[in-house]
N, CA, C and O atoms as a printed pandas DataFrame, in Angstrom:
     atom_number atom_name residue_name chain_id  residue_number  x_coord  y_coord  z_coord
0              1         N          UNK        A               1  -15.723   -3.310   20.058
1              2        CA          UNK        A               1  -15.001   -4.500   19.631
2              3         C          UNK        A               1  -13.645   -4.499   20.327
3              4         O          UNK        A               1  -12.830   -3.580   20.249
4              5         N          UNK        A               2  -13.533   -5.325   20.830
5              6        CA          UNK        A               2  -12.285   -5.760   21.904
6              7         C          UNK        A               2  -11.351   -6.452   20.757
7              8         O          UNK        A               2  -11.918   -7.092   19.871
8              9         N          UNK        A               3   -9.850   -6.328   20.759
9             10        CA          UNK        A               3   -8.877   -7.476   20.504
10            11         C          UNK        A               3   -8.067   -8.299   21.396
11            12         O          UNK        A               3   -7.700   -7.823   22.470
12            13         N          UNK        A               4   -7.774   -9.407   21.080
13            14        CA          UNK        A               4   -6.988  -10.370   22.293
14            15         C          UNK        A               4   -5.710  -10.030   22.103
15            16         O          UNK        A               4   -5.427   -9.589   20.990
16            17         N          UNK        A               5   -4.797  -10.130   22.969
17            18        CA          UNK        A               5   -3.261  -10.108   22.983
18            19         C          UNK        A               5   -2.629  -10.591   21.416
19            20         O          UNK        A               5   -1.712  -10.134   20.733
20            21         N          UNK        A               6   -3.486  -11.614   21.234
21            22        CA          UNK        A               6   -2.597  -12.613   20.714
22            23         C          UNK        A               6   -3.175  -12.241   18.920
23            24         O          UNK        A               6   -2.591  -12.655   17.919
24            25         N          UNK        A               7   -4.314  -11.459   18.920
25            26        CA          UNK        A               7   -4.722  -10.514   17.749
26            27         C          UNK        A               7   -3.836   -9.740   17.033
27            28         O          UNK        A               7   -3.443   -9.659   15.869
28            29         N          UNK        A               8   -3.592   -9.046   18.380
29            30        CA          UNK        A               8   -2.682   -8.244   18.376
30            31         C          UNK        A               8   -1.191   -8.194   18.193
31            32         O          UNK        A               8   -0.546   -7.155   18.051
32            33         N          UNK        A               9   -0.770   -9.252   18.207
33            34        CA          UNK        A               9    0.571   -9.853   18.356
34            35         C          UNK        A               9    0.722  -10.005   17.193
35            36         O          UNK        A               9    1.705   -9.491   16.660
36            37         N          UNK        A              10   -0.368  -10.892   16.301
37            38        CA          UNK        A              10   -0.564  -11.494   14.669
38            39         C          UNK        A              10   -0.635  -10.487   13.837
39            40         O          UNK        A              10   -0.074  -10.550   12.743
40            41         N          UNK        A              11   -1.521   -9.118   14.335
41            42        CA          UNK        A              11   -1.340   -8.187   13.311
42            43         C          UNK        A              11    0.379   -7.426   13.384
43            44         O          UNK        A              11    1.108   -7.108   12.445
44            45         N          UNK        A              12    0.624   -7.311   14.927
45            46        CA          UNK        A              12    2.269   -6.538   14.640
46            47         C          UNK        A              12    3.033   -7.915   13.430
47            48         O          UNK        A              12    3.578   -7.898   12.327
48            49         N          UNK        A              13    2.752   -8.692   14.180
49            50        CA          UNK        A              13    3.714   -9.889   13.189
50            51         C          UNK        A              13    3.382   -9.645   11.549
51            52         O          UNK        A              13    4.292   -9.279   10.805
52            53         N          UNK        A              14    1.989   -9.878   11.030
53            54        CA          UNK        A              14    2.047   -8.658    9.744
54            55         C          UNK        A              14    2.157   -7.802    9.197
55            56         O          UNK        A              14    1.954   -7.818    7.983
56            57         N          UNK        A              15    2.561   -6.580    9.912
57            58        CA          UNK        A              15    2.620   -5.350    9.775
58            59         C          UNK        A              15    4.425   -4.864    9.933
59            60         O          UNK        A              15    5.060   -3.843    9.671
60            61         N          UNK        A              16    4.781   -6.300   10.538
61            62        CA          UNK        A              16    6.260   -6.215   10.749
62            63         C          UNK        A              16    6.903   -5.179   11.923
63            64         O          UNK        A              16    8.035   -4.701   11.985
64            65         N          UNK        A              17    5.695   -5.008   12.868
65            66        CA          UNK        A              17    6.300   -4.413   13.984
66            67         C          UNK        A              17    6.444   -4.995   15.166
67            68         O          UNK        A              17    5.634   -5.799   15.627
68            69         N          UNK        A              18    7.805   -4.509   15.897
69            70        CA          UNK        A              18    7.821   -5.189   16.954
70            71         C          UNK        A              18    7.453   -3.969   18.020
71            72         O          UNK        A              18    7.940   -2.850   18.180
72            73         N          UNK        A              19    6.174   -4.820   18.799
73            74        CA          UNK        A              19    5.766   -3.982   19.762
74            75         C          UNK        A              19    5.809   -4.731   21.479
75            76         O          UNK        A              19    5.602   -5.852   21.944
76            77         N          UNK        A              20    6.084   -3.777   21.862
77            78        CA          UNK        A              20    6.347   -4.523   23.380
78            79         C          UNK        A              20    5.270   -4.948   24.067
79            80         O          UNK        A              20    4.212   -4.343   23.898
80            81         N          UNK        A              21    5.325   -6.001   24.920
81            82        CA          UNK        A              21    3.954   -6.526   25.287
82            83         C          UNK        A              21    3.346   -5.565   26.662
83            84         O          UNK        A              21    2.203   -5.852   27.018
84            85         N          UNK        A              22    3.897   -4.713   27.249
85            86        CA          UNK        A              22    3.183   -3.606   27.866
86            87         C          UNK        A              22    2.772   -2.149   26.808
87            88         O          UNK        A              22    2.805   -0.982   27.200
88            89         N          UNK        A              23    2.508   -2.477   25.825
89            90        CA          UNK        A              23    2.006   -1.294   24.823
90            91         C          UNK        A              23    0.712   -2.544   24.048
91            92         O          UNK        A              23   -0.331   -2.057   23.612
92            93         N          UNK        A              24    0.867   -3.644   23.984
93            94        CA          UNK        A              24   -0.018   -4.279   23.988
94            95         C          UNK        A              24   -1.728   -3.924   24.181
95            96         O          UNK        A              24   -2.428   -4.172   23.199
96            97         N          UNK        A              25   -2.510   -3.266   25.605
97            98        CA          UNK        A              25   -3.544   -2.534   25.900
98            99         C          UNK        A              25   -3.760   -0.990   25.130
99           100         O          UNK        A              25   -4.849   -0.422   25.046
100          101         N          UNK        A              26   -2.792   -0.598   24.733
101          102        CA          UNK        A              26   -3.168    0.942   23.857
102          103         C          UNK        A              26   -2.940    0.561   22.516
103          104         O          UNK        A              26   -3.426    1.311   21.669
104          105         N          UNK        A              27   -2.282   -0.479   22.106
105          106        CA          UNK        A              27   -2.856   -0.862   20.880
106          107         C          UNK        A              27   -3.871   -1.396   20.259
107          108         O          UNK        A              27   -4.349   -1.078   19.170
108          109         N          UNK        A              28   -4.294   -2.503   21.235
109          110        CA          UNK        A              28   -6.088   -2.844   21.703
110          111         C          UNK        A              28   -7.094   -1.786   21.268
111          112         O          UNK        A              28   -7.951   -1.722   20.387
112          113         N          UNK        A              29   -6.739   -1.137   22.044
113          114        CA          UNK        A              29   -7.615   -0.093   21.852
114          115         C          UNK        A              29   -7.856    0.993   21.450
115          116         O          UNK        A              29   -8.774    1.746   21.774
116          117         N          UNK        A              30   -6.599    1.209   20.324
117          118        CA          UNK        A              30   -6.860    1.968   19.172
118          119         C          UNK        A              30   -7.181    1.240   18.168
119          120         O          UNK        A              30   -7.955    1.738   17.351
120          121         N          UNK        A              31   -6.866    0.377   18.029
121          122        CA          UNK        A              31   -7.099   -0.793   16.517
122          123         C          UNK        A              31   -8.863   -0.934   17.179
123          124         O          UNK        A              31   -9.731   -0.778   16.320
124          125         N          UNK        A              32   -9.264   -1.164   18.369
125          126        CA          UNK        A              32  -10.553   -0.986   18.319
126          127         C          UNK        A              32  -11.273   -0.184   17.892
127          128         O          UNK        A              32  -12.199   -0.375   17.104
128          129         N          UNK        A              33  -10.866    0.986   18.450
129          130        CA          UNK        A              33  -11.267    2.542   17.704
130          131         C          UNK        A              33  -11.757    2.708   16.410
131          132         O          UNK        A              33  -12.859    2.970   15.927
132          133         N          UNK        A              34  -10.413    2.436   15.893
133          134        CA          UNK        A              34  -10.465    2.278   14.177
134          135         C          UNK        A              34  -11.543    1.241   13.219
135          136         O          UNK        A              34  -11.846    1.223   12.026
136          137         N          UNK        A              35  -11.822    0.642   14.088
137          138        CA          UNK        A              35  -12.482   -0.566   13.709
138          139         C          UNK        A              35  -14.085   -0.497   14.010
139          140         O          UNK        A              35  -14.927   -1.257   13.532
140          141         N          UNK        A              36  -14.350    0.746   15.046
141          142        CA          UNK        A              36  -15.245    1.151   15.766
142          143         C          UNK        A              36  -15.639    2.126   14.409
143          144         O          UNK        A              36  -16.532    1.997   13.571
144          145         N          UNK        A              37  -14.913    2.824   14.521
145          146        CA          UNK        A              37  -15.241    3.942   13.351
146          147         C          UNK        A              37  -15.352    3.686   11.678
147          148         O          UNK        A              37  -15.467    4.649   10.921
148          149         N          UNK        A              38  -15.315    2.569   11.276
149          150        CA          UNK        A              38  -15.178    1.365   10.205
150          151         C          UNK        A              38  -16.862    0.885   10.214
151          152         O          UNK        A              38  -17.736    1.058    9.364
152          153         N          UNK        A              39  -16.897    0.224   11.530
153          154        CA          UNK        A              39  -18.036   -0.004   11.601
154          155         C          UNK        A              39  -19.292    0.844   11.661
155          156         O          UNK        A              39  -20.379    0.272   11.575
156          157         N          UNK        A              40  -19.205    2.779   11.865
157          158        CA          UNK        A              40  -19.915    3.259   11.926
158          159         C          UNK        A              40  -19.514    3.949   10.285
159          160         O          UNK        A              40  -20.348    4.827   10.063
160          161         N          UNK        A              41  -18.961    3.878    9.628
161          162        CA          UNK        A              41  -18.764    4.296    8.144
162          163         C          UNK        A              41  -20.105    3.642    7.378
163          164         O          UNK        A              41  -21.029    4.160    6.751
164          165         N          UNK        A              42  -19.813    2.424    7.686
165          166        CA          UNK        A              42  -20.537    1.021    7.125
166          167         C          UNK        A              42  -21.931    1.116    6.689
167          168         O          UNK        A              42  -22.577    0.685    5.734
168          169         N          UNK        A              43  -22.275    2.147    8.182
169          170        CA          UNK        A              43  -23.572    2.196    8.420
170          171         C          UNK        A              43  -24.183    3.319    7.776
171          172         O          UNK        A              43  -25.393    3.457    7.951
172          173         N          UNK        A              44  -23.714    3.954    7.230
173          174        CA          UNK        A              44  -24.264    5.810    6.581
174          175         C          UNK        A              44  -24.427    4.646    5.156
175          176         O          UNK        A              44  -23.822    3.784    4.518
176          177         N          UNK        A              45  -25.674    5.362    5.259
177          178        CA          UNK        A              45  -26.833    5.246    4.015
178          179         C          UNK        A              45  -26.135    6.304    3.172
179          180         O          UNK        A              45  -25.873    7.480    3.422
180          181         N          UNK        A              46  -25.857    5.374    1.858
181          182        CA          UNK        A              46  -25.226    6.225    0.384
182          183         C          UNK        A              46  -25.823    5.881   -0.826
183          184         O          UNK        A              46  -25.455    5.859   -2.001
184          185         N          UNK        A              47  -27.011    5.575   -0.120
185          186        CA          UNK        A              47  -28.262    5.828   -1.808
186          187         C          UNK        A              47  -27.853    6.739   -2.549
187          188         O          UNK        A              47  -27.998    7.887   -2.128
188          189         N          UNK        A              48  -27.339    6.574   -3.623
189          190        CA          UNK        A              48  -27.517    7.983   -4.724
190          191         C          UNK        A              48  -26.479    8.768   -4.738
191          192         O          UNK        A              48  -26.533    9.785   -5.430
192          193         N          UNK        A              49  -25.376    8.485   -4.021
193          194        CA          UNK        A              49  -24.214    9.318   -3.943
194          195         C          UNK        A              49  -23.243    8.407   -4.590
195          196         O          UNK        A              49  -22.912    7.309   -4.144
196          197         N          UNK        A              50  -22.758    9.034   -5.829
197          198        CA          UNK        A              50  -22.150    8.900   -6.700
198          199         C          UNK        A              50  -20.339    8.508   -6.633
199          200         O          UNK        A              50  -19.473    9.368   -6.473
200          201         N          UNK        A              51  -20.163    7.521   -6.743
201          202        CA          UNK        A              51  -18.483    6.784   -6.663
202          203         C          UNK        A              51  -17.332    7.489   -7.173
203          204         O          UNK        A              51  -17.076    7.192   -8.340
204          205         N          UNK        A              52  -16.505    8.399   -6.604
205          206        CA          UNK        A              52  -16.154    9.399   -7.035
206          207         C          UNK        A              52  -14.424    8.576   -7.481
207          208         O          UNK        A              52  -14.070    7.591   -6.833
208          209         N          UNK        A              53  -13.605    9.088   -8.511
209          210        CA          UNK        A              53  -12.469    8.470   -8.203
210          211         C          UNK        A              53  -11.338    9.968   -7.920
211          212         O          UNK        A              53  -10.115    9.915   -7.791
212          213         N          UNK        A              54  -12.040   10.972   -7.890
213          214        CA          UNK        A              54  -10.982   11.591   -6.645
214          215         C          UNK        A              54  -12.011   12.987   -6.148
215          216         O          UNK        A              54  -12.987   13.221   -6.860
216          217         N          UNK        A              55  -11.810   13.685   -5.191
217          218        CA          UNK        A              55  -12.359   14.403   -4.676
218          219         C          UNK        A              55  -13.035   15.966   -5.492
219          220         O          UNK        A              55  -14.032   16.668   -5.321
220          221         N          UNK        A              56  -12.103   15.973   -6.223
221          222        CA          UNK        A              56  -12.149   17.265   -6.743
222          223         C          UNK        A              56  -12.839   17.240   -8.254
223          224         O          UNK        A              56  -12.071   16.767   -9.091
224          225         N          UNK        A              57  -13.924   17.586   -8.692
225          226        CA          UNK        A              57  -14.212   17.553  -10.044
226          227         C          UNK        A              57  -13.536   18.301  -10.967
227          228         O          UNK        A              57  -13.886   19.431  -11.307
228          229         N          UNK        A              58  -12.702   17.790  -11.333
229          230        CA          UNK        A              58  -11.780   18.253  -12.501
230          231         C          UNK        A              58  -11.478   17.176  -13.688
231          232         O          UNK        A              58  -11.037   16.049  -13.463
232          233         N          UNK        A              59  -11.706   17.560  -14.662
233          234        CA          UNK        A              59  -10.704   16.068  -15.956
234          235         C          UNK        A              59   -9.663   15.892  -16.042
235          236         O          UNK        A              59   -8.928   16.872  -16.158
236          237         N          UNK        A              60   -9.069   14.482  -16.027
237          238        CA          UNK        A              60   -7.636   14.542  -15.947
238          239         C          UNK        A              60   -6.746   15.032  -16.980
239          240         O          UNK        A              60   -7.074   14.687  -18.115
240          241         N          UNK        A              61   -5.802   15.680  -16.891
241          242        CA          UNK        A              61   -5.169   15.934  -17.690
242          243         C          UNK        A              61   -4.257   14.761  -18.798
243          244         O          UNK        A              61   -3.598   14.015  -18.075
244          245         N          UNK        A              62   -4.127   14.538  -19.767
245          246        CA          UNK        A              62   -3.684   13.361  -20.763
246          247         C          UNK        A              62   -2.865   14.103  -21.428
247          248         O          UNK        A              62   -2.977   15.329  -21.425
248          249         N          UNK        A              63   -1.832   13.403  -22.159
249          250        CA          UNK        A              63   -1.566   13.857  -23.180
250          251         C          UNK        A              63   -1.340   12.844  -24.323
251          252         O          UNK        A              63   -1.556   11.648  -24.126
252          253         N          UNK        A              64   -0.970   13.236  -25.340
253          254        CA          UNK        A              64   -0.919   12.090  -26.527
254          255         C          UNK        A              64   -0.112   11.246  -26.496
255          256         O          UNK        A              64    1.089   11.516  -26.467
256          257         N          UNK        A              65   -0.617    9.907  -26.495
257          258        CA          UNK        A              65    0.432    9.008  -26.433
258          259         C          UNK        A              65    1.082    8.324  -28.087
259          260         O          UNK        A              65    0.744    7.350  -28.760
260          261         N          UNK        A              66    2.016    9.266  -28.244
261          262        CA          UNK        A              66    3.216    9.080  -28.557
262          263         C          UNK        A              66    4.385    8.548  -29.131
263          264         O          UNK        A              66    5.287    8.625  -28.298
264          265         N          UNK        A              67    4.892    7.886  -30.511
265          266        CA          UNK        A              67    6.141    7.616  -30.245
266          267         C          UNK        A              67    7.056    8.640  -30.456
267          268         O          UNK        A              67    6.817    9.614  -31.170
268          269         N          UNK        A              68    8.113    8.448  -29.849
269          270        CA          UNK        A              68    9.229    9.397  -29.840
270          271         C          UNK        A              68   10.293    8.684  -29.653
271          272         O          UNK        A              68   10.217    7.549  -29.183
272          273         N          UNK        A              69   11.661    9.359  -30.061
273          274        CA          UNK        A              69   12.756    8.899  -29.662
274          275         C          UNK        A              69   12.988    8.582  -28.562
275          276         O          UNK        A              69   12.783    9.265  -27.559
276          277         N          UNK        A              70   13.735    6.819  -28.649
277          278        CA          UNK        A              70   14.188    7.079  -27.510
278          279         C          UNK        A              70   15.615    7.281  -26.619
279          280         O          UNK        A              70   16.498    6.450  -26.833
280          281         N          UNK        A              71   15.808    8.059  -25.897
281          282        CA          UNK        A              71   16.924    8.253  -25.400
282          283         C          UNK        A              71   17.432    7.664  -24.311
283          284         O          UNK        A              71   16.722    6.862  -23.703
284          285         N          UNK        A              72   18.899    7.980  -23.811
285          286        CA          UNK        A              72   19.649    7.159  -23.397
286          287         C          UNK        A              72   19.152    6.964  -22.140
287          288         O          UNK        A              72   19.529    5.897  -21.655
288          289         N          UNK        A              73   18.430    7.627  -21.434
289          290        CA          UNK        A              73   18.005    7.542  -20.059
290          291         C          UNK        A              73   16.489    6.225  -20.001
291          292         O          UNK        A              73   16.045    5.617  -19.027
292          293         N          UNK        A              74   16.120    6.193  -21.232
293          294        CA          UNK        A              74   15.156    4.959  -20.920
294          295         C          UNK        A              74   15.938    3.402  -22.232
295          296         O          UNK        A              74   15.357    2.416  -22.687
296          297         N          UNK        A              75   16.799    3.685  -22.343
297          298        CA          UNK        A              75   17.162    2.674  -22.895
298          299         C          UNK        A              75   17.782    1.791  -21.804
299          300         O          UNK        A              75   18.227    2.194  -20.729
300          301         N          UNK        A              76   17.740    0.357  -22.300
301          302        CA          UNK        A              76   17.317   -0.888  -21.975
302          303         C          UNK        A              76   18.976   -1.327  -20.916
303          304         O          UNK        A              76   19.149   -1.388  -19.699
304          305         N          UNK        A              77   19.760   -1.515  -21.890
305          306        CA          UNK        A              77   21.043   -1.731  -21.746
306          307         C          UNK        A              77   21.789   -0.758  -21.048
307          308         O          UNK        A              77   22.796   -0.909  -20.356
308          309         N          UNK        A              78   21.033    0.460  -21.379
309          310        CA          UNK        A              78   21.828    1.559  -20.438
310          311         C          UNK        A              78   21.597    0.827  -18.696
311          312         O          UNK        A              78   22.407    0.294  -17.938
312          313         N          UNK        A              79   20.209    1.097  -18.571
313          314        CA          UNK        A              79   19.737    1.111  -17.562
314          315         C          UNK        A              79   20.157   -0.699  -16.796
315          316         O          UNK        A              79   20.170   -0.832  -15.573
316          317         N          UNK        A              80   20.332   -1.398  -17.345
317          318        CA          UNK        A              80   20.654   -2.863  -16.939
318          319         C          UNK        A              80   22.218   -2.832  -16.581
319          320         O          UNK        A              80   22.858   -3.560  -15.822
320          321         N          UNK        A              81   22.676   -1.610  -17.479
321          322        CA          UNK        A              81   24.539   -1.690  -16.971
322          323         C          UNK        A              81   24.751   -1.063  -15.457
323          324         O          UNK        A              81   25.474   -1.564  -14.597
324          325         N          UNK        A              82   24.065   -0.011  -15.334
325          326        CA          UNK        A              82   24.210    0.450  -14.034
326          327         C          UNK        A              82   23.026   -0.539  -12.809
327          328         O          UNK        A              82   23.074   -0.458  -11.582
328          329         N          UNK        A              83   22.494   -1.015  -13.258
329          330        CA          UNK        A              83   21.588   -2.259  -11.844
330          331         C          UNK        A              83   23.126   -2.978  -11.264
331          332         O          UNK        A              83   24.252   -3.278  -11.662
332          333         N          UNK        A              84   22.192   -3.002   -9.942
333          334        CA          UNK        A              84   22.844   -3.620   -8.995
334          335         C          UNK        A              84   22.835   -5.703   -9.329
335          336         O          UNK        A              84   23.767   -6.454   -9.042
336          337         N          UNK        A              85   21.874   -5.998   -9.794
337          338        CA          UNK        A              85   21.768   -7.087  -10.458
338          339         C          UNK        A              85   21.243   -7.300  -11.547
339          340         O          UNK        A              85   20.232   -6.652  -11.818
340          341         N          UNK        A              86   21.691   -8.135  -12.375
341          342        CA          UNK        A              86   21.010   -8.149  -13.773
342          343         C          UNK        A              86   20.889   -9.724  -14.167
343          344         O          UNK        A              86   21.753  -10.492  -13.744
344          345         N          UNK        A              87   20.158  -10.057  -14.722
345          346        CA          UNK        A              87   20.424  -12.061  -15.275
346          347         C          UNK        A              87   19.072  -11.995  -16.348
347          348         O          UNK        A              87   17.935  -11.547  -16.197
348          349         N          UNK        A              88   19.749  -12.649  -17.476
349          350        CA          UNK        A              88   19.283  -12.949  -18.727
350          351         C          UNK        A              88   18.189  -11.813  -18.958
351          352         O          UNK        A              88   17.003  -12.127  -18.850
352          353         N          UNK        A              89   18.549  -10.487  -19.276
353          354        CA          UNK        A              89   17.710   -9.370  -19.231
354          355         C          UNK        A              89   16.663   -8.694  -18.286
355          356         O          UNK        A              89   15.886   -7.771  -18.529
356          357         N          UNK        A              90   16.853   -9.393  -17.172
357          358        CA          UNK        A              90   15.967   -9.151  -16.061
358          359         C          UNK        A              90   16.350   -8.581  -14.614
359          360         O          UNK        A              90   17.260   -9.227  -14.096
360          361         N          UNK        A              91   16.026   -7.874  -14.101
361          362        CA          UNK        A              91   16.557   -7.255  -12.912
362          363         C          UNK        A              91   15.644   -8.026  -11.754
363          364         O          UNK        A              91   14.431   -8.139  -11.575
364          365         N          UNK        A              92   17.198   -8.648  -10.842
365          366        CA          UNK        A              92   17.113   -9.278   -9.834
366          367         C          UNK        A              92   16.595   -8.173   -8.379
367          368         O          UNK        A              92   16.997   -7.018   -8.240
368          369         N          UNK        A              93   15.740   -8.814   -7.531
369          370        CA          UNK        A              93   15.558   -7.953   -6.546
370          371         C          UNK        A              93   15.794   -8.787   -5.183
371          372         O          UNK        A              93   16.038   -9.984   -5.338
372          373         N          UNK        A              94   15.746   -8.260   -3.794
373          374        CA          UNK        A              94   15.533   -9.149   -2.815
374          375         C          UNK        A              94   14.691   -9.760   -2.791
375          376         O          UNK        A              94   13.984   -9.459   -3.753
376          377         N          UNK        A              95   14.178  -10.689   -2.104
377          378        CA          UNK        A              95   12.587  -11.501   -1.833
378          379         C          UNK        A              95   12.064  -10.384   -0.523
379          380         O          UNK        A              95   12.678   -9.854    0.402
380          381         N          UNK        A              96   10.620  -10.344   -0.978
381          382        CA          UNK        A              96   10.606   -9.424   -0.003
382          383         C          UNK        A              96    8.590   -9.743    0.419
383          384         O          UNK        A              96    7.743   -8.991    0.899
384          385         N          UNK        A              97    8.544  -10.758    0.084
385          386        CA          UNK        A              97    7.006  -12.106    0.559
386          387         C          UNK        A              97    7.396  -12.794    1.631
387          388         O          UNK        A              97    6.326  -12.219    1.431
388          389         N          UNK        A              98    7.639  -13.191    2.232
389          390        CA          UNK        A              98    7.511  -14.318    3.279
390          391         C          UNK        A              98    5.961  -15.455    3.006
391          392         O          UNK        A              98    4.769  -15.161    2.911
392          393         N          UNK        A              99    6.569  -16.584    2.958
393          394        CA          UNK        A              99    5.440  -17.561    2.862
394          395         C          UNK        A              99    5.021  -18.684    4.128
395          396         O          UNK        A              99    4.077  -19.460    3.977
């Protein structure tokens, strides 16, 4: 699987990198690679092999959930006095979506 320049251009533009247009061909063709090897994942037959949600068979560890006091390090007002922005109980952030 080949990508066009201009593939390539759209994914740096999502990914938010600026890449120079003579690095353009080795990015081609590693994003092919990857995509190569995606496509041969795809293909392995996984009849019967079981959806794991992490590698290692172990149980997670839990503990009881809890009420407890709470202290000054998770209180509300503490934590809103030292933010860098605050408005009507809510902490302001940058925009950080582009639409």
């Amino acid at each position: 699987m080949s990508l066009e320049p201009i593939e390539i251009r759209k994914i740096a533009y999502l990914s938010r990198l600026d890449i120079l247009d003579q690095d353009i061909p080795t990015y081609s063709r590693n994003l092919a690679d990857i995509l190569t090897l995606v496509e041969q994942m795809n293909d392995v037959d996984t009849t019967g092999v079981v959806p794991m949600a992490h590698p290692l068979d172990m149980p997670q560890r839990l503990r009881a959930d809890e009420i407890g006091e709470i202290s000054e390090l998770i209180n509300r007002e503490y934590l809103q006095a030292i933010a860098p922005q605050v408005e009507s109980g809510l902490y302001l952030v940058p925009k950080v979506i582009d639409y």
